[in-house]
C-alpha positions as CSV (number, residue, x, y, z in Angstrom):
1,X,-10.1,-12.5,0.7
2,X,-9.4,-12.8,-3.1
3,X,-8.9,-17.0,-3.8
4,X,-8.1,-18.1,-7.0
5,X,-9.5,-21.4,-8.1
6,X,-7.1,-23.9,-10.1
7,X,-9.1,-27.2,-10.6
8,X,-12.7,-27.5,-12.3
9,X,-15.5,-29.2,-9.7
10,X,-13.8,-27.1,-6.9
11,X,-16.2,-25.4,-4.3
12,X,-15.3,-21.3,-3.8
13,X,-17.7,-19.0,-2.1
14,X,-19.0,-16.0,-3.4
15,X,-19.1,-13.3,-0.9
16,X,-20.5,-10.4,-3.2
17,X,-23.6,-12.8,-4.0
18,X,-23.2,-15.1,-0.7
19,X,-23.1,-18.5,-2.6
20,X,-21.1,-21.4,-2.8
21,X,-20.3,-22.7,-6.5
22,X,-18.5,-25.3,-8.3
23,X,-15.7,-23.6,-10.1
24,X,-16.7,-24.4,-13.6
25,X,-14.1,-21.8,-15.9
26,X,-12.5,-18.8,-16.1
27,X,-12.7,-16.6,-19.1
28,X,-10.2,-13.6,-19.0
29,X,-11.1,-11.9,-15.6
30,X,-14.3,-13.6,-15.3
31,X,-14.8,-16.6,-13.0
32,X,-17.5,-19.1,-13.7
33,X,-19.5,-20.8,-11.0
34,X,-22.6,-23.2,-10.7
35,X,-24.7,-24.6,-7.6
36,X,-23.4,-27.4,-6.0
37,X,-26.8,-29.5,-6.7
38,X,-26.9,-28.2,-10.2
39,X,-28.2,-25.0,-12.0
40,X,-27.4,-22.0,-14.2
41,X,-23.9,-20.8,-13.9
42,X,-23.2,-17.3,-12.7
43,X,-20.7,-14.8,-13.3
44,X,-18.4,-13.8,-10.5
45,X,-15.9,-11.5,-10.1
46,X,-12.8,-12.8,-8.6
47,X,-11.7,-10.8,-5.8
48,X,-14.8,-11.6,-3.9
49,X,-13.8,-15.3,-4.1
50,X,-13.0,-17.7,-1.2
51,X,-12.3,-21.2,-0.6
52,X,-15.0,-23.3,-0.3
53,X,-15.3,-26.0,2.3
């Protein structure tokens, strides 16, 4: 399941919080998505990450 995102604007999907995001950063461990139309950014944890469509 664990996906790990490589270019910023990328869609990934969140399956702990059942989202898609926009990869946006990764800090450390941290990965760093947004809504696709726009939004805060949230926090996810990567090994709940996978590739967005």
């Amino acid at each position: 399941m664990t996906y790990e995102p490589r270019r910023r604007g990328e869609l990934v999907y969140d399956a702990l919080n059942r989202q898609v995001g926009v990869f946006m950063a990764r800090v450390g461990r941290t990965v760093y998505l947004r809504p696709e139309r726009g939004g805060e950014e949230w926090e996810a944890n990567p090994q709940w990450l996978e590739k967005g469509e």
